[in-house]
C-alpha positions in Angstrom: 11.9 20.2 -80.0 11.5 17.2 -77.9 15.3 17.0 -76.9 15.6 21.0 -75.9 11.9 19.6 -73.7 14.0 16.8 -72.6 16.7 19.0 -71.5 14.9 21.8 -70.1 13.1 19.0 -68.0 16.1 18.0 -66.4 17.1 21.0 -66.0 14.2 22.1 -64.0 14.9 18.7 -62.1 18.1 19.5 -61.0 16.9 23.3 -60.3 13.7 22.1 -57.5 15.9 18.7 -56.4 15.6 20.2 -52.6 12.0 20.9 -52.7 11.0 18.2 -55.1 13.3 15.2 -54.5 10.5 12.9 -55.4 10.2 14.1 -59.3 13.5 13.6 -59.1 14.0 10.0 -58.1 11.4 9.5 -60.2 12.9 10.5 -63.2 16.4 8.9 -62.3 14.6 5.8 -61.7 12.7 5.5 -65.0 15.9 6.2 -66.5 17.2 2.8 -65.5 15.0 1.0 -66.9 15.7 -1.6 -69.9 13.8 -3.5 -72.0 14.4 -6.9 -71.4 15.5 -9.1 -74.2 15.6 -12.9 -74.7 18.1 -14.7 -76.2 17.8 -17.1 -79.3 15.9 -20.4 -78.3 16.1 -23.5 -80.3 13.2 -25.6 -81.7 12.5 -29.0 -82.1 14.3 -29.2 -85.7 17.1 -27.8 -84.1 17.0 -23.9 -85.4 17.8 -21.0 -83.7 14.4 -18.7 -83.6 15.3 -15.1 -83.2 11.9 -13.5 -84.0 9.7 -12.7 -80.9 6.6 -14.0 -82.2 8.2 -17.4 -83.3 9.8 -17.4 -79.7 6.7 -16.8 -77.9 4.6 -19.8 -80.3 7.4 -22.2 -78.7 7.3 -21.2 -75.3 3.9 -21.7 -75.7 4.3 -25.0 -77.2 6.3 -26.0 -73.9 4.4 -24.8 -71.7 1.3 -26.5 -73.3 3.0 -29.6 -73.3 3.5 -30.0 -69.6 -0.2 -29.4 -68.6 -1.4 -32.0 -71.4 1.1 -34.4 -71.1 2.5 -35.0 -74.6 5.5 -34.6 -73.8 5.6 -38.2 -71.8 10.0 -38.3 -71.8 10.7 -35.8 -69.5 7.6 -36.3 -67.3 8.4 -37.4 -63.6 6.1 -39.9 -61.9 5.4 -40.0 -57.9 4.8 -42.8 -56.0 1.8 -42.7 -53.4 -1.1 -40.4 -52.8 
């Protein structure tokens, strides 16, 4: 039932697209749309995390890192004011 609404939608679409040219940009547009996905990041022990909860936990962990300062090698340091 939901693909013969699906088609029957477009349908209709492609029926009004001189009145309603709006609807159908609209629908051609969220056509294109993709979920984005991230690739594999590695952790400090030197795996591969695939799972998108483990990958955001380490994103995190970076992040973190650079407003408390733990991470003290790849800090820069500025001279003056």
């Amino acid at each position: 039932m939901v693909r013969k609404a699906k088609v029957q939608l477009e349908l209709n679409l492609t029926r009004k697209v001189r009145n309603n040219k709006k609807g159908f940009y609209r629908h051609v547009s969220q056509k294109k749309k993709v979920e984005k996905v991230y690739p594999p990041l590695m952790n400090t022990t030197g795996k591969l995390v695939a799972v998108d909860e483990e990958k955001a936990e380490l994103l995190n962990n970076i992040f973190a890192s650079v407003f408390t300062g733990s991470l003290s090698c790849h800090t820069s340091q500025v001279d003056g004011l």
